[in-house]
C-alpha positions in Angstrom: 115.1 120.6 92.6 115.3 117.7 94.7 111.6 118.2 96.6 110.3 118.6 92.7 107.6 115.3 92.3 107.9 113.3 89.2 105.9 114.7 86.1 102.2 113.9 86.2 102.6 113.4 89.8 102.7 116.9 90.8 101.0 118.2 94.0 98.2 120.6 93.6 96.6 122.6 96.4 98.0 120.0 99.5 98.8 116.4 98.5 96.8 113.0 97.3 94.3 113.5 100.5 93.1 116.6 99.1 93.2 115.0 95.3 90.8 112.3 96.8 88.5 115.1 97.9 88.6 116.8 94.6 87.6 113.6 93.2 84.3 114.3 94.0 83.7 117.2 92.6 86.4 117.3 89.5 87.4 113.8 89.1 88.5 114.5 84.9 90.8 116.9 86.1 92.0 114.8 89.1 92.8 112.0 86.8 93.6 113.6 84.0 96.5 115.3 86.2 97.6 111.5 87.4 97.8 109.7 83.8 101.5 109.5 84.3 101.5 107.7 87.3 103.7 104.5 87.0 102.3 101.2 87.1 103.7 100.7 90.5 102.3 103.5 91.7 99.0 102.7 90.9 99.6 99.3 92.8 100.0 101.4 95.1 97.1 103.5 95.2 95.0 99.7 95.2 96.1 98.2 97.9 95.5 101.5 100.0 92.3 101.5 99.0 91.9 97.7 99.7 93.0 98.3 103.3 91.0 101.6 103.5 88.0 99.8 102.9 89.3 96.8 105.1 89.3 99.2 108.2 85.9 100.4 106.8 84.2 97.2 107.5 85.2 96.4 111.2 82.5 98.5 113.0 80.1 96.3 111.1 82.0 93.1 111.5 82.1 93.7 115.1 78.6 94.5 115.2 77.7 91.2 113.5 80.2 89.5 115.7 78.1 91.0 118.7 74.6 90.1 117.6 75.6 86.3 116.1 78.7 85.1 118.1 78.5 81.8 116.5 80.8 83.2 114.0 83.6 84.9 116.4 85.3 88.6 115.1 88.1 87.0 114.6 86.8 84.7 111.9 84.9 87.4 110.2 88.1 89.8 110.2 90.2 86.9 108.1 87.5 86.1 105.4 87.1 90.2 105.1 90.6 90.3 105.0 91.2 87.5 102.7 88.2 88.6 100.3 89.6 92.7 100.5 93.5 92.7 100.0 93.5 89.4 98.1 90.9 88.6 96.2 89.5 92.2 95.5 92.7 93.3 93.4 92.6 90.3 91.5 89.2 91.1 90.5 89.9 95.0 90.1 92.8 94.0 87.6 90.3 91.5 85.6 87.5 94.2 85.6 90.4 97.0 84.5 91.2 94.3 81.6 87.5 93.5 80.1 87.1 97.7 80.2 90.3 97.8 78.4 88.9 95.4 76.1 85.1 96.8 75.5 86.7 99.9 74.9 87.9 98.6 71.8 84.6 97.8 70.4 84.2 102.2 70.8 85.6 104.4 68.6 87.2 105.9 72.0 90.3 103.8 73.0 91.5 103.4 76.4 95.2 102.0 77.2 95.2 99.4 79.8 97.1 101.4 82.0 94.9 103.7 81.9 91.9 101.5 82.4 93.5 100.5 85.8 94.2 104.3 86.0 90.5 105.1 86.2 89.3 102.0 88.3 92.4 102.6 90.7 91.6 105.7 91.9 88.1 105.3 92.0 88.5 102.9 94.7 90.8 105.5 96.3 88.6 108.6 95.7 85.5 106.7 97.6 87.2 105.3 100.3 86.1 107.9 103.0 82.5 107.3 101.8 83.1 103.8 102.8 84.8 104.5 105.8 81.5 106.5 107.0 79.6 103.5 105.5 81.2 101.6 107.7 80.5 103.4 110.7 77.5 103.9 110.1 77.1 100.0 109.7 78.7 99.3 112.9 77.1 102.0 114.8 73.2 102.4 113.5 73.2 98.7 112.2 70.5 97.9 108.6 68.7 101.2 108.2 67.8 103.6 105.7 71.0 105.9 106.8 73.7 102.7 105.8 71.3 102.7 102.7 72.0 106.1 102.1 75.8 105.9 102.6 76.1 103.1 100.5 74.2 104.7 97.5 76.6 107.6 97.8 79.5 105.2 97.8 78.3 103.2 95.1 77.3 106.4 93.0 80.3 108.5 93.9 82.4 105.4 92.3 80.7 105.2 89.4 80.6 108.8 88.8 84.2 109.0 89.2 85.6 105.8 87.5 83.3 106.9 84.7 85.1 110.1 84.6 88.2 108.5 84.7 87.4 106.6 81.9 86.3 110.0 79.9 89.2 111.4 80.5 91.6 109.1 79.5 90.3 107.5 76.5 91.4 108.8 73.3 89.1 109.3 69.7 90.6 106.9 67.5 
């Protein structure tokens, strides 16, 4: 009984790596199977995501670096960092809030943990996509393949946070 996870927090099929992945093809069910997750918890799952996409955006921060030294890595690391793990999950709390919020003008209610439920793991579920954005950015540079990556980011976290959002909210 001791290796049993918390309710809600359950590990189907391999852990939260392959929950991620699921995300992207049944993120309702993925969600849906997380809604217990404590608050802490999903501070958690925030600041992962933060640093995921932190490490996501050195190959192109190095690149710059590289092509404009007038601003050294070093310099471009600190504002990415400062901007990523600080600022970022002020913002993603704030945005969590105002969709809390709007929901209310729907007859579907959402609770505002689970608002920051859905926009959480979102940020989670599409940080490999950014991760290849990333490389791609560092490696290739402006082209239409870190266009491409970044539209699947960008889409993939809509598509799930959206999904999120449907799966939590309640009829009213």
């Amino acid at each position: 009984m001791a290796d049993r996870p918390p309710a809600g927090l359950g590990r189907p099929r391999g852990g939260m790596v392959l929950r991620v992945l699921e995300s992207w093809w049944a993120p309702r069910r993925v969600v849906r199977g997380l809604q217990a997750m404590p608050d802490s918890v999903q501070l958690v799952v925030l600041m992962l995501a933060m640093l995921i996409t932190l490490i996501g955006q050195g190959p192109g921060l190095a690149r710059a670096a590289q092509l404009d030294p007038s601003i050294p890595l070093d310099a471009r690391v600190g504002g990415a960092a400062l901007g990523t793990v600080f600022m970022m999950p002020l913002l993603a709390y704030a945005v969590a809030g105002v969709t809390g919020l709007l929901s209310r003008l729907t007859p579907w209610r959402l609770e505002p943990r689970h608002a920051r439920l859905a926009l959480f793991w979102a940020l989670l579920a599409v940080a490999p996509a950014t991760l290849l954005s990333g490389m791609v950015a560092g490696l290739i540079g402006p082209s239409p393949a870190l266009t491409l990556t970044r539209t699947v980011a960008g889409v993939g976290f809509l598509f799930i946070w959206g999904a999120g959002i449907a799966a939590l909210a309640r009829r009213s």
